[in-house]
mmCIF file of the N, C-alpha and C atoms, coordinates in Angstrom:
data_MODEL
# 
_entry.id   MODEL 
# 
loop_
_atom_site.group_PDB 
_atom_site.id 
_atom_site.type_symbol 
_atom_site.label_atom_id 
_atom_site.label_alt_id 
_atom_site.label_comp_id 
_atom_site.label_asym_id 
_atom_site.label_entity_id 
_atom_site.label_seq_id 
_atom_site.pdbx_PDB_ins_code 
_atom_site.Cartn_x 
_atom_site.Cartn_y 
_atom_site.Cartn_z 
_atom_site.occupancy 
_atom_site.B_iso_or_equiv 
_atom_site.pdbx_formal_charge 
_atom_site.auth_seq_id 
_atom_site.auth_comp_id 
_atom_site.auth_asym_id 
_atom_site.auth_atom_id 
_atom_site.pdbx_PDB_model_num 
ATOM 1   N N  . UNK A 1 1  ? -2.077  34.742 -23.198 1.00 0.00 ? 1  UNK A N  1 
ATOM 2   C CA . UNK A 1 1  ? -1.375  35.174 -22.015 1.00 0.00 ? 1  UNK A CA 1 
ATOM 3   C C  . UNK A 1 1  ? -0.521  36.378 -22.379 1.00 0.00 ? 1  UNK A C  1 
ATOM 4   N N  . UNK A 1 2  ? -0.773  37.246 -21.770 1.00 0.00 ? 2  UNK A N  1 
ATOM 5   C CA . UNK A 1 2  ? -0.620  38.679 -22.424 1.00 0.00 ? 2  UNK A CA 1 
ATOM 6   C C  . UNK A 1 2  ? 1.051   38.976 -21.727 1.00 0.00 ? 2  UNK A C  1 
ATOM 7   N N  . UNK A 1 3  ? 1.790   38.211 -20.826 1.00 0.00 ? 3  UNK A N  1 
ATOM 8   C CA . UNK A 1 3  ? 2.856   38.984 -19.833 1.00 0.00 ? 3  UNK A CA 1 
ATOM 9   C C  . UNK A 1 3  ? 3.533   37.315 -20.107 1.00 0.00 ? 3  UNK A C  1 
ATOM 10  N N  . UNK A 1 4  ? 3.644   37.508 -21.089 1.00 0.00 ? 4  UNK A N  1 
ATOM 11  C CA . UNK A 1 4  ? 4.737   35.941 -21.299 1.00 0.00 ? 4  UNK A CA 1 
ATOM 12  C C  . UNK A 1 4  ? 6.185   36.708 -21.653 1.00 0.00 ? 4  UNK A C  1 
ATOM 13  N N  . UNK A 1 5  ? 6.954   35.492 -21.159 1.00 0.00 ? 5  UNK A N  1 
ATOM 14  C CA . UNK A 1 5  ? 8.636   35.849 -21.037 1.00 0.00 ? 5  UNK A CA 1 
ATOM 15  C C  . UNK A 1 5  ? 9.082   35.051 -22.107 1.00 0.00 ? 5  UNK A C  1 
ATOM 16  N N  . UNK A 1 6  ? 10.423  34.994 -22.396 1.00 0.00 ? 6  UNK A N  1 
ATOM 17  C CA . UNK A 1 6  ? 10.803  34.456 -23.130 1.00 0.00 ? 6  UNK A CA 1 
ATOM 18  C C  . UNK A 1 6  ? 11.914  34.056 -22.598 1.00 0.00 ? 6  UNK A C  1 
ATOM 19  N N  . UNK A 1 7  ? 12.847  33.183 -22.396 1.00 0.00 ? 7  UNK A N  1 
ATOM 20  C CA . UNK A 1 7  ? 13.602  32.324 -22.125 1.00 0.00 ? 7  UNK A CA 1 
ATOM 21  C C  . UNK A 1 7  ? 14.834  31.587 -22.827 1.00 0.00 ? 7  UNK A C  1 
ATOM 22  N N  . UNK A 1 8  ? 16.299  32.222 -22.667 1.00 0.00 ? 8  UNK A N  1 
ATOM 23  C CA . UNK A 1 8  ? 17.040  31.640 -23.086 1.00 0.00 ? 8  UNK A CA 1 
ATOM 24  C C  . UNK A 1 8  ? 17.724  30.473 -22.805 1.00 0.00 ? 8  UNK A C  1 
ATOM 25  N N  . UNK A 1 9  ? 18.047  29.566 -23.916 1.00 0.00 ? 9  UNK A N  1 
ATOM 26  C CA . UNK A 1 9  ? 18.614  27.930 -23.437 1.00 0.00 ? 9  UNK A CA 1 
ATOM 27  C C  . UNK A 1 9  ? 19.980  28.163 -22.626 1.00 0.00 ? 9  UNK A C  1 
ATOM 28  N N  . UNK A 1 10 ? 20.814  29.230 -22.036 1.00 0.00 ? 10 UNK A N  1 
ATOM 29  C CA . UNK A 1 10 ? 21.390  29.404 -20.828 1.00 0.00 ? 10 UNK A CA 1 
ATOM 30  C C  . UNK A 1 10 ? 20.677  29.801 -19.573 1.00 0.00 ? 10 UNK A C  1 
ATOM 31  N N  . UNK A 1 11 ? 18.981  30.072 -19.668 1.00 0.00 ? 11 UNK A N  1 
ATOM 32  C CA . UNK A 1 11 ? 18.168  30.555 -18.313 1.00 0.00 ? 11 UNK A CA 1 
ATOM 33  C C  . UNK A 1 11 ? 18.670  28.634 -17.864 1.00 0.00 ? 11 UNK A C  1 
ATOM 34  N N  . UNK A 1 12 ? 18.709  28.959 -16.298 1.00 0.00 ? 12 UNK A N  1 
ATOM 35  C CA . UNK A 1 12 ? 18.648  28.145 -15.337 1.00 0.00 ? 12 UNK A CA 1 
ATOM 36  C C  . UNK A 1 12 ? 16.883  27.445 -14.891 1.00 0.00 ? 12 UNK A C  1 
ATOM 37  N N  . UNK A 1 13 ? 17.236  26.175 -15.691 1.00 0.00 ? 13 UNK A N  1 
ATOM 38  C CA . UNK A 1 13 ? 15.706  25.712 -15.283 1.00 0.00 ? 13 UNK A CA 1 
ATOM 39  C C  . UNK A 1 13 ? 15.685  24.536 -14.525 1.00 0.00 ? 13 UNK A C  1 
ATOM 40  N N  . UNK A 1 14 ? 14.549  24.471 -13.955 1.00 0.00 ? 14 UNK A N  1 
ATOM 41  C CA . UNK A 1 14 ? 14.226  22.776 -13.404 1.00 0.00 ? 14 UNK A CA 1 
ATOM 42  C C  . UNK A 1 14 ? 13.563  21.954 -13.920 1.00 0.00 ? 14 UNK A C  1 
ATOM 43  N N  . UNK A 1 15 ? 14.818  20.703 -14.636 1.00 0.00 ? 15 UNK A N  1 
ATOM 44  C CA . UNK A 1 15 ? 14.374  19.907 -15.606 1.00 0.00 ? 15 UNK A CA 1 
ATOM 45  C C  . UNK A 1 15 ? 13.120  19.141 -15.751 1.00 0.00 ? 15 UNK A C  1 
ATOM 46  N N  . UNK A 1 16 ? 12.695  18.782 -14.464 1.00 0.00 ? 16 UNK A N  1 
ATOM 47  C CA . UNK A 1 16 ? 11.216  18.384 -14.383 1.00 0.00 ? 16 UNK A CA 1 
ATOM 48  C C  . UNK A 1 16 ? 10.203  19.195 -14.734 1.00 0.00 ? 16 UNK A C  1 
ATOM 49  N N  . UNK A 1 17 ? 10.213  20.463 -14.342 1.00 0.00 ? 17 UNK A N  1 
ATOM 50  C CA . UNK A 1 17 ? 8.779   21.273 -14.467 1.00 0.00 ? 17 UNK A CA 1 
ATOM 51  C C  . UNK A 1 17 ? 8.809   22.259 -15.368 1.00 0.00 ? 17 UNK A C  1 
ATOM 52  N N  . UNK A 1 18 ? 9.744   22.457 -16.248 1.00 0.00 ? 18 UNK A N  1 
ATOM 53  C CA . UNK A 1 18 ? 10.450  23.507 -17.058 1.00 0.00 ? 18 UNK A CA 1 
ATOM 54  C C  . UNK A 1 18 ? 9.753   24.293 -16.213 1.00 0.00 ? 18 UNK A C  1 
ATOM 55  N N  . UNK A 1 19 ? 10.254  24.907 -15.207 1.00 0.00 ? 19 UNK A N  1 
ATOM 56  C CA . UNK A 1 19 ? 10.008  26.506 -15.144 1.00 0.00 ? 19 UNK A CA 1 
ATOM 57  C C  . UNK A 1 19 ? 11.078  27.098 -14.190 1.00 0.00 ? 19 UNK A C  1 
ATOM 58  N N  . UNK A 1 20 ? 11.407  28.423 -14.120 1.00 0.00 ? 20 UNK A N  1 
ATOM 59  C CA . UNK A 1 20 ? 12.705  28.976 -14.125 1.00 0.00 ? 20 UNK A CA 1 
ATOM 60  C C  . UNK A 1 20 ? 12.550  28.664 -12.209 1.00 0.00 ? 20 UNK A C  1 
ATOM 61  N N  . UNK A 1 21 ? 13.826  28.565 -12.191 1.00 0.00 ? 21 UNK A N  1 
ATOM 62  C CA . UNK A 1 21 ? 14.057  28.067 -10.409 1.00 0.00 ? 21 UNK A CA 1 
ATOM 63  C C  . UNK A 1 21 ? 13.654  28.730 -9.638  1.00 0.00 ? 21 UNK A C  1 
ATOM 64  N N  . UNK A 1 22 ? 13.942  29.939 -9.993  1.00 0.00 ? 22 UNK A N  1 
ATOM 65  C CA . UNK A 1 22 ? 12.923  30.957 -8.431  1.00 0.00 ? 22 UNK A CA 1 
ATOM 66  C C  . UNK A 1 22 ? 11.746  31.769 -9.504  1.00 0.00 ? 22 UNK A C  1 
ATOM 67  N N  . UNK A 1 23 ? 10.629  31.218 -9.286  1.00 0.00 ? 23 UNK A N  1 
ATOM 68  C CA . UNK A 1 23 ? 9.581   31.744 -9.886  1.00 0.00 ? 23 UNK A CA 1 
ATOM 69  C C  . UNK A 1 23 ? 8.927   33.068 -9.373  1.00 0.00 ? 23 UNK A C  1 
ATOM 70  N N  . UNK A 1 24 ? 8.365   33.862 -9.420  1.00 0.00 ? 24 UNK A N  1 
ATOM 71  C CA . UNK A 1 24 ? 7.227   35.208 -8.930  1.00 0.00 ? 24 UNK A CA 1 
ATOM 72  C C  . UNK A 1 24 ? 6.718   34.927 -8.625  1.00 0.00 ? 24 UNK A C  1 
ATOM 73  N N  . UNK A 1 25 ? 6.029   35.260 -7.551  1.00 0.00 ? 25 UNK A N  1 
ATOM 74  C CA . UNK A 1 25 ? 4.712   34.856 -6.815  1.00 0.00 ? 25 UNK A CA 1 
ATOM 75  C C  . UNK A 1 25 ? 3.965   34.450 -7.254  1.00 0.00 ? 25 UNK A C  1 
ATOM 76  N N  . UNK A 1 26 ? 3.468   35.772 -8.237  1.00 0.00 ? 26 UNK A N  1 
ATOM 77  C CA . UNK A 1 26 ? 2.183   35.552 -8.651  1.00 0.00 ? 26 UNK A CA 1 
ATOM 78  C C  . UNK A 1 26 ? 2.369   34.955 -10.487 1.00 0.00 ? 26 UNK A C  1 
ATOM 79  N N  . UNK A 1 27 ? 3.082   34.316 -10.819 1.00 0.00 ? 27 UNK A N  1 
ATOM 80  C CA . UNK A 1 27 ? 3.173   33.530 -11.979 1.00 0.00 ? 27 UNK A CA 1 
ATOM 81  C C  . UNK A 1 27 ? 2.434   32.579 -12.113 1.00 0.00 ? 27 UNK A C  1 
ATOM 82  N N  . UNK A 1 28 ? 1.808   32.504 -12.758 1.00 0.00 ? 28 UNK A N  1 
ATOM 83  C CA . UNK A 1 28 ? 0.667   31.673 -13.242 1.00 0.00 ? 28 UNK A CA 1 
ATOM 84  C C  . UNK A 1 28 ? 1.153   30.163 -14.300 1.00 0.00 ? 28 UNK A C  1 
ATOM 85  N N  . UNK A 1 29 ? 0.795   29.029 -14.016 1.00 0.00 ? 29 UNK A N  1 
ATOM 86  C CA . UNK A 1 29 ? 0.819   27.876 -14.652 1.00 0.00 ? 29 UNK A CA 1 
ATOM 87  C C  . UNK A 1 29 ? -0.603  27.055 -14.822 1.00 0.00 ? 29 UNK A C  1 
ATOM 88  N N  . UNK A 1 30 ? -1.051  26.851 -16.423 1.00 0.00 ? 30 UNK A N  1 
ATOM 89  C CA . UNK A 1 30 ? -2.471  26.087 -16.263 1.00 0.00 ? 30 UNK A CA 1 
ATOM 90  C C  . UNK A 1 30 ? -1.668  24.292 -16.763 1.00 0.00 ? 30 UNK A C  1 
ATOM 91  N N  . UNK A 1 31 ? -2.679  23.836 -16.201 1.00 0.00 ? 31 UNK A N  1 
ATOM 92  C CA . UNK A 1 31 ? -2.463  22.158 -16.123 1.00 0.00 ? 31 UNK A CA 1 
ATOM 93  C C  . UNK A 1 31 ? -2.884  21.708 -16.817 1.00 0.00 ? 31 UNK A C  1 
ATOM 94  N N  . UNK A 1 32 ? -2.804  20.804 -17.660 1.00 0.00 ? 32 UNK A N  1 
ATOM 95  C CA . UNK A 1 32 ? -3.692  19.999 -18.376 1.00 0.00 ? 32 UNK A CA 1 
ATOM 96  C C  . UNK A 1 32 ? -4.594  18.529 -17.802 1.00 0.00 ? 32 UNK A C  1 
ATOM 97  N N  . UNK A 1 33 ? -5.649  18.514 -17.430 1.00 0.00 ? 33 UNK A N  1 
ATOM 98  C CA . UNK A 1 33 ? -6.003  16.955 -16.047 1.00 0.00 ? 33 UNK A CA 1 
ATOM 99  C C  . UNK A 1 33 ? -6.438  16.520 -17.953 1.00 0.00 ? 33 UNK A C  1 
ATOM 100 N N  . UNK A 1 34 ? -6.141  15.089 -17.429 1.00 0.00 ? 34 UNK A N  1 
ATOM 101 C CA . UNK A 1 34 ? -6.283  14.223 -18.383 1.00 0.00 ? 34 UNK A CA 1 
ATOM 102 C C  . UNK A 1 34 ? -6.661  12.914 -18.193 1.00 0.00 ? 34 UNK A C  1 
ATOM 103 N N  . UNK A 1 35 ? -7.505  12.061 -18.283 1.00 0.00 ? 35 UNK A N  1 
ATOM 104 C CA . UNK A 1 35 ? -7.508  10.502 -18.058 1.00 0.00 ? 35 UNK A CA 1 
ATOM 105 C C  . UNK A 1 35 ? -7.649  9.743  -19.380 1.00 0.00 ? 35 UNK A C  1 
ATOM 106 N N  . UNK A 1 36 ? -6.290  8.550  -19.365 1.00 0.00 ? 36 UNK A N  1 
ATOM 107 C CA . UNK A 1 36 ? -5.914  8.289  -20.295 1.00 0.00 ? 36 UNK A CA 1 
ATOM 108 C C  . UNK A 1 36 ? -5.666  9.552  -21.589 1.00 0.00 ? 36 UNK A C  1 
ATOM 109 N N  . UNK A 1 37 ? -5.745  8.880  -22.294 1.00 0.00 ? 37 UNK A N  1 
ATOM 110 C CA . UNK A 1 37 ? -5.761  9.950  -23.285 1.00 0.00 ? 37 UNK A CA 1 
ATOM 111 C C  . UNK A 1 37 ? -6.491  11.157 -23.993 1.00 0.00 ? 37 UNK A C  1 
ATOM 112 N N  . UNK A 1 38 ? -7.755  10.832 -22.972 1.00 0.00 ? 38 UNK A N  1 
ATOM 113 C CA . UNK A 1 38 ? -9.148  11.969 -22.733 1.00 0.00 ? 38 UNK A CA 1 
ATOM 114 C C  . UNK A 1 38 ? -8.785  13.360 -22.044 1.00 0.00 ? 38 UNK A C  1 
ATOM 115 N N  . UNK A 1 39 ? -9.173  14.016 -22.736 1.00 0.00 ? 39 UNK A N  1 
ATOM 116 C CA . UNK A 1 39 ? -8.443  16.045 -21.391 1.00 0.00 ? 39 UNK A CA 1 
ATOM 117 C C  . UNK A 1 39 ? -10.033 16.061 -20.554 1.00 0.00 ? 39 UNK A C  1 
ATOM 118 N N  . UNK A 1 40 ? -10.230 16.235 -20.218 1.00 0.00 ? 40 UNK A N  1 
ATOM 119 C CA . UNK A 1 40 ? -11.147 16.637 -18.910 1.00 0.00 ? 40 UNK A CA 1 
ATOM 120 C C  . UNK A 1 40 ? -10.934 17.808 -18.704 1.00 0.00 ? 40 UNK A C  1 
ATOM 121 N N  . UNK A 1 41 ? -10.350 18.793 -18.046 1.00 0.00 ? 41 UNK A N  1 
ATOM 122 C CA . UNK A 1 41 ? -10.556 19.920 -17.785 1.00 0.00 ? 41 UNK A CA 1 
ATOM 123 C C  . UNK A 1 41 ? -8.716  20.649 -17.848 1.00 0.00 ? 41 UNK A C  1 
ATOM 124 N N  . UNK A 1 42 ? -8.793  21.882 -18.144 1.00 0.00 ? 42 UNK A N  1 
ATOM 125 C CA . UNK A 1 42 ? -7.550  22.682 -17.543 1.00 0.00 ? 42 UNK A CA 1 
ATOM 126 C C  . UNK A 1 42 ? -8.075  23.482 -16.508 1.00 0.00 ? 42 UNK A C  1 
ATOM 127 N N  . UNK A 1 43 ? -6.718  23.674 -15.751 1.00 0.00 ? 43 UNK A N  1 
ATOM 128 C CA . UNK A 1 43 ? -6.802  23.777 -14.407 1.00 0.00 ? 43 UNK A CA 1 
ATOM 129 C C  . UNK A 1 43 ? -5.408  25.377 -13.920 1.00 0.00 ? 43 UNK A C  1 
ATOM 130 N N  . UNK A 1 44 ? -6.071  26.080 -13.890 1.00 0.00 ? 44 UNK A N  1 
ATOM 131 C CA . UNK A 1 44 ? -5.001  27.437 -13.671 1.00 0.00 ? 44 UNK A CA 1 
ATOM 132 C C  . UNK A 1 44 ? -4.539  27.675 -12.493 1.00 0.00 ? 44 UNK A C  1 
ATOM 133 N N  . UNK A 1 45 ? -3.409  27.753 -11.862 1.00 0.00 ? 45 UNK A N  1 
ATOM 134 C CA . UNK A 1 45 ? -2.984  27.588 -10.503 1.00 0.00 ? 45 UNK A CA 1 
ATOM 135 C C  . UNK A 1 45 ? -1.377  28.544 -10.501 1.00 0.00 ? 45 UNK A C  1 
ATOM 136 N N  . UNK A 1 46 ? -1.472  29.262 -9.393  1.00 0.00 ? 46 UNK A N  1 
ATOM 137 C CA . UNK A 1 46 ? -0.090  29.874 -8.824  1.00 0.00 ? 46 UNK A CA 1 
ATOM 138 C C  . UNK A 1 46 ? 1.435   29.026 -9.122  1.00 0.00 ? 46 UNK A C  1 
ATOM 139 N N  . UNK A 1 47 ? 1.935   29.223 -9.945  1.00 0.00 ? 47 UNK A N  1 
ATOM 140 C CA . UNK A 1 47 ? 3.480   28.494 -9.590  1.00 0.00 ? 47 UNK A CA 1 
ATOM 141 C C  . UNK A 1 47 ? 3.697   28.449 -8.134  1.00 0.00 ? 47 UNK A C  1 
ATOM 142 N N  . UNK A 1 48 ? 3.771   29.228 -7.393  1.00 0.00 ? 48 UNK A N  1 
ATOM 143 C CA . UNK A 1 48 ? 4.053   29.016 -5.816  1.00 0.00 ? 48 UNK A CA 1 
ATOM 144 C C  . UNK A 1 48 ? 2.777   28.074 -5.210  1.00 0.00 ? 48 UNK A C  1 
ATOM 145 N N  . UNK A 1 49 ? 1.698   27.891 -5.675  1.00 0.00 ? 49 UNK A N  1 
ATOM 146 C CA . UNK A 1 49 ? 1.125   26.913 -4.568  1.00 0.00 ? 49 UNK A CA 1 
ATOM 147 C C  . UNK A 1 49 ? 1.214   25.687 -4.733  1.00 0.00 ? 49 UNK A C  1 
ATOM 148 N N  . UNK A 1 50 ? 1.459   24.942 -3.723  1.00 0.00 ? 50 UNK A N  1 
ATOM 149 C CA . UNK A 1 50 ? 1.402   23.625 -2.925  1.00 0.00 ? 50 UNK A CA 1 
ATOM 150 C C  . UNK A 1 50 ? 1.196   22.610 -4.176  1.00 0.00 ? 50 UNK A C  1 
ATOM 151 N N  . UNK A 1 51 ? 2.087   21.618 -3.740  1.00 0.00 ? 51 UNK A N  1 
ATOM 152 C CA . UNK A 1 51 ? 1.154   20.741 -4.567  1.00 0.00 ? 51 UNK A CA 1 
ATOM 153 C C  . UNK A 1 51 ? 0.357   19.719 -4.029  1.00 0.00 ? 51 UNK A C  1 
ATOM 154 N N  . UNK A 1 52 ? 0.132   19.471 -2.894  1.00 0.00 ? 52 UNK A N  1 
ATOM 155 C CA . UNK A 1 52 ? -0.848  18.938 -2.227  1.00 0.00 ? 52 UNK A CA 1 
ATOM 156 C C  . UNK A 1 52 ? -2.067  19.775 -2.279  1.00 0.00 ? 52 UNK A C  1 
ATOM 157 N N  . UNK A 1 53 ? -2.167  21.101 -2.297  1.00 0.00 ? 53 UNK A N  1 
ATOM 158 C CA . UNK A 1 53 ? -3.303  22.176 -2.372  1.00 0.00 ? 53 UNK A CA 1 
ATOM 159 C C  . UNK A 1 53 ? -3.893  21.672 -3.517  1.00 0.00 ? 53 UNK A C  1 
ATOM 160 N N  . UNK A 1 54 ? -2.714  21.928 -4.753  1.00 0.00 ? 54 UNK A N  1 
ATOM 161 C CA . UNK A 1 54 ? -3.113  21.689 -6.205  1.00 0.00 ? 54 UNK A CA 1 
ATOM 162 C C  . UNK A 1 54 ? -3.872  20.212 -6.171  1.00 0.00 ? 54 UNK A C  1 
ATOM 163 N N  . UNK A 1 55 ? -3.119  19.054 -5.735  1.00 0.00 ? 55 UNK A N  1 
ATOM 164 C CA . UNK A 1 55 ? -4.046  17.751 -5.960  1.00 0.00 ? 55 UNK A CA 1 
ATOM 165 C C  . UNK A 1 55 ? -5.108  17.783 -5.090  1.00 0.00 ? 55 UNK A C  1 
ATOM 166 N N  . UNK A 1 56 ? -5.305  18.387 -4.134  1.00 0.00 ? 56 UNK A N  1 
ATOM 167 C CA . UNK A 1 56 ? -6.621  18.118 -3.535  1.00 0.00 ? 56 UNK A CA 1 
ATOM 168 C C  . UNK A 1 56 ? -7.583  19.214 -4.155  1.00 0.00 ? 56 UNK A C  1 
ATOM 169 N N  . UNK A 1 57 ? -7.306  20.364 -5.138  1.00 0.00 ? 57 UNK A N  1 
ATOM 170 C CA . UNK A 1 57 ? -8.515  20.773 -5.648  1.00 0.00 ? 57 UNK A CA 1 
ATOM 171 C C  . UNK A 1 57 ? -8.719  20.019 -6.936  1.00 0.00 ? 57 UNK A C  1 
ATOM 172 N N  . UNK A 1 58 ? -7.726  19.923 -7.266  1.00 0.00 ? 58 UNK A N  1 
ATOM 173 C CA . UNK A 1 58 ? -8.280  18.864 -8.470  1.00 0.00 ? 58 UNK A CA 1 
ATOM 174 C C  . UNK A 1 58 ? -8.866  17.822 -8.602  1.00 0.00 ? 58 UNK A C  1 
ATOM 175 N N  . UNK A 1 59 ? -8.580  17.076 -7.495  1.00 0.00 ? 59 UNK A N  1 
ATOM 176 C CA . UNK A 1 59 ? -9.262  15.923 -7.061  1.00 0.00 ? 59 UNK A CA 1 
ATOM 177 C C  . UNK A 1 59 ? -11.115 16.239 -6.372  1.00 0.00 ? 59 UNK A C  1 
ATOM 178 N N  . UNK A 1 60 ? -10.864 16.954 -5.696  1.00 0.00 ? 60 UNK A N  1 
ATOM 179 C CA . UNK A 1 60 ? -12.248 17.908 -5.845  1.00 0.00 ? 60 UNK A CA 1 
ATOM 180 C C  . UNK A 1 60 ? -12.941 17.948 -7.536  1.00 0.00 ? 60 UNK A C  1 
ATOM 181 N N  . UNK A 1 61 ? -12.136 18.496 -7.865  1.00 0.00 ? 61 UNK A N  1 
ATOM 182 C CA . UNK A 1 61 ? -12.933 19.034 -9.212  1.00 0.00 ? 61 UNK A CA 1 
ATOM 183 C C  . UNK A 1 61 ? -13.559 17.859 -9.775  1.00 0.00 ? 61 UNK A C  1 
ATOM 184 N N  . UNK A 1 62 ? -12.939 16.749 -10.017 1.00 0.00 ? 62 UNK A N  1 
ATOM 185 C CA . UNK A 1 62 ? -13.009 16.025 -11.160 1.00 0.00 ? 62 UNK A CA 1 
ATOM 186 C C  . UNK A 1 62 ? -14.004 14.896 -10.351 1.00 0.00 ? 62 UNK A C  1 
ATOM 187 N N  . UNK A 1 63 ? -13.407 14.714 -8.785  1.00 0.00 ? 63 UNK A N  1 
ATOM 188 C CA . UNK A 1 63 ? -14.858 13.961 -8.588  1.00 0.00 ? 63 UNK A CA 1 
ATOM 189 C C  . UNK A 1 63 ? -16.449 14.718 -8.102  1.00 0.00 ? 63 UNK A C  1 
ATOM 190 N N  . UNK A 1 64 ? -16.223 16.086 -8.248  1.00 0.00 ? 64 UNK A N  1 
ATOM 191 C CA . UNK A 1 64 ? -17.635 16.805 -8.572  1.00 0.00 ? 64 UNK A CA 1 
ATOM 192 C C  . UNK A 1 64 ? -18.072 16.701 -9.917  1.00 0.00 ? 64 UNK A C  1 
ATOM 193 N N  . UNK A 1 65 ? -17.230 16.471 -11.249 1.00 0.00 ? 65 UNK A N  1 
ATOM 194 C CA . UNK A 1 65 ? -17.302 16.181 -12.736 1.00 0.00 ? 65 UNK A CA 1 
ATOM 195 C C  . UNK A 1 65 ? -17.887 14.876 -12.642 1.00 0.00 ? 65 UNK A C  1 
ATOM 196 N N  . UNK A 1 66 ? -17.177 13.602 -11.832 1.00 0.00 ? 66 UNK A N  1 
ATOM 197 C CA . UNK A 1 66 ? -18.063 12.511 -12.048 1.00 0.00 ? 66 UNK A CA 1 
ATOM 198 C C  . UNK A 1 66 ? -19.387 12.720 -11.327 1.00 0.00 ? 66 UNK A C  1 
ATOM 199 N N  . UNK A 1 67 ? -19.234 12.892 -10.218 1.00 0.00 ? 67 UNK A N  1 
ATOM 200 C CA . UNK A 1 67 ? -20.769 13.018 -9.753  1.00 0.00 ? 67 UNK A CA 1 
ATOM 201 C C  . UNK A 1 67 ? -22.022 13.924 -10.090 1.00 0.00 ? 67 UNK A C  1 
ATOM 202 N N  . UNK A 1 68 ? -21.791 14.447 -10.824 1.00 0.00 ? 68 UNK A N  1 
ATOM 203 C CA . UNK A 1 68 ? -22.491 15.657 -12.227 1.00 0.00 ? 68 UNK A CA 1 
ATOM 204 C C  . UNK A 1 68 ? -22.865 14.554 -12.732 1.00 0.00 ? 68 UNK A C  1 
ATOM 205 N N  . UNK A 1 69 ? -21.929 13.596 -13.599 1.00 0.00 ? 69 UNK A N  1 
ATOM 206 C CA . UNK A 1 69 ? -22.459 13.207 -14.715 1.00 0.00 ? 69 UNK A CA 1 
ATOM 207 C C  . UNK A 1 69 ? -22.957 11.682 -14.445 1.00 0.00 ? 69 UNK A C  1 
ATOM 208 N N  . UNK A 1 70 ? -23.306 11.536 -12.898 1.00 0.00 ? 70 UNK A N  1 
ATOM 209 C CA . UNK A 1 70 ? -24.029 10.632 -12.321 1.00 0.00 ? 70 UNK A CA 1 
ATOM 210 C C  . UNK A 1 70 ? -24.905 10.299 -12.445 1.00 0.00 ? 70 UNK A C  1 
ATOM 211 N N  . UNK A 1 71 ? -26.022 11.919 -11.692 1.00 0.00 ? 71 UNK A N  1 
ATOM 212 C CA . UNK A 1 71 ? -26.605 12.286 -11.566 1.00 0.00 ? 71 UNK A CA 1 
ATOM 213 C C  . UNK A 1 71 ? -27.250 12.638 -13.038 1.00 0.00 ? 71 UNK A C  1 
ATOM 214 N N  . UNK A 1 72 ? -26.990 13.056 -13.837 1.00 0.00 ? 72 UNK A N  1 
ATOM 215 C CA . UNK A 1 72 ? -27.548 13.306 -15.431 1.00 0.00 ? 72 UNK A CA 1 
ATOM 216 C C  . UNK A 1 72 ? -28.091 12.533 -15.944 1.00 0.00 ? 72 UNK A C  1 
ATOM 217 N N  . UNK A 1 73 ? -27.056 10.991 -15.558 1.00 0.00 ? 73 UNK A N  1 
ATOM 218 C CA . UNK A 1 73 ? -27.320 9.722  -16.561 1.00 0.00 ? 73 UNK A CA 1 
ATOM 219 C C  . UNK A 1 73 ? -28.296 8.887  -15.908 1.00 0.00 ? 73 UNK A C  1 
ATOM 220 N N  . UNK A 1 74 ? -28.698 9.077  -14.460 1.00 0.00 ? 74 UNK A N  1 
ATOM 221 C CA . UNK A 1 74 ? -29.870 8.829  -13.234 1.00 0.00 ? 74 UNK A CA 1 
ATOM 222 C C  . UNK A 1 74 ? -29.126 7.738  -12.393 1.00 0.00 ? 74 UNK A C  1 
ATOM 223 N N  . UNK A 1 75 ? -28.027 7.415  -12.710 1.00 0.00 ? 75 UNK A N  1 
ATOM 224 C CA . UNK A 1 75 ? -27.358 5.956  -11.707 1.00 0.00 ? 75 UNK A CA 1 
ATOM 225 C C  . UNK A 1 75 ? -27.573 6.451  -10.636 1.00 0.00 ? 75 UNK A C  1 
# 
């Protein structure tokens, strides 16, 4: 990630999501989807979008991942 910041332990953050309180538009955050302790896919998404947007493409994603590997195994 070529446009990374750096961040001092007086920047103002939000303790849940570490990321700085009023973010840039277009700032970028990738996800890690994981089940159990398995990674499945990362997932690159806008700091500003939704997080209902975010869970319903992910949720997309991953049950197009199972049904891929449905279909492969012939169930």
């Amino acid at each position: 990630m070529g446009n990374s910041k750096t961040y001092k332990e007086s920047d103002n953050f939000n303790s849940k999501l570490f990321l700085p309180n009023q973010p840039n538009e277009g700032e970028m955050v990738i996800l890690h989807v994981k089940k159990d302790d398995e990674s499945q896919f990362l997932y690159e998404t806008k700091v500003s979008e939704s997080i209902d947007a975010v869970t319903t493409d992910i949720a997309f994603i991953y049950n197009g991942r199972l049904k891929i590997s449905r279909i492969c195994s012939g169930e």
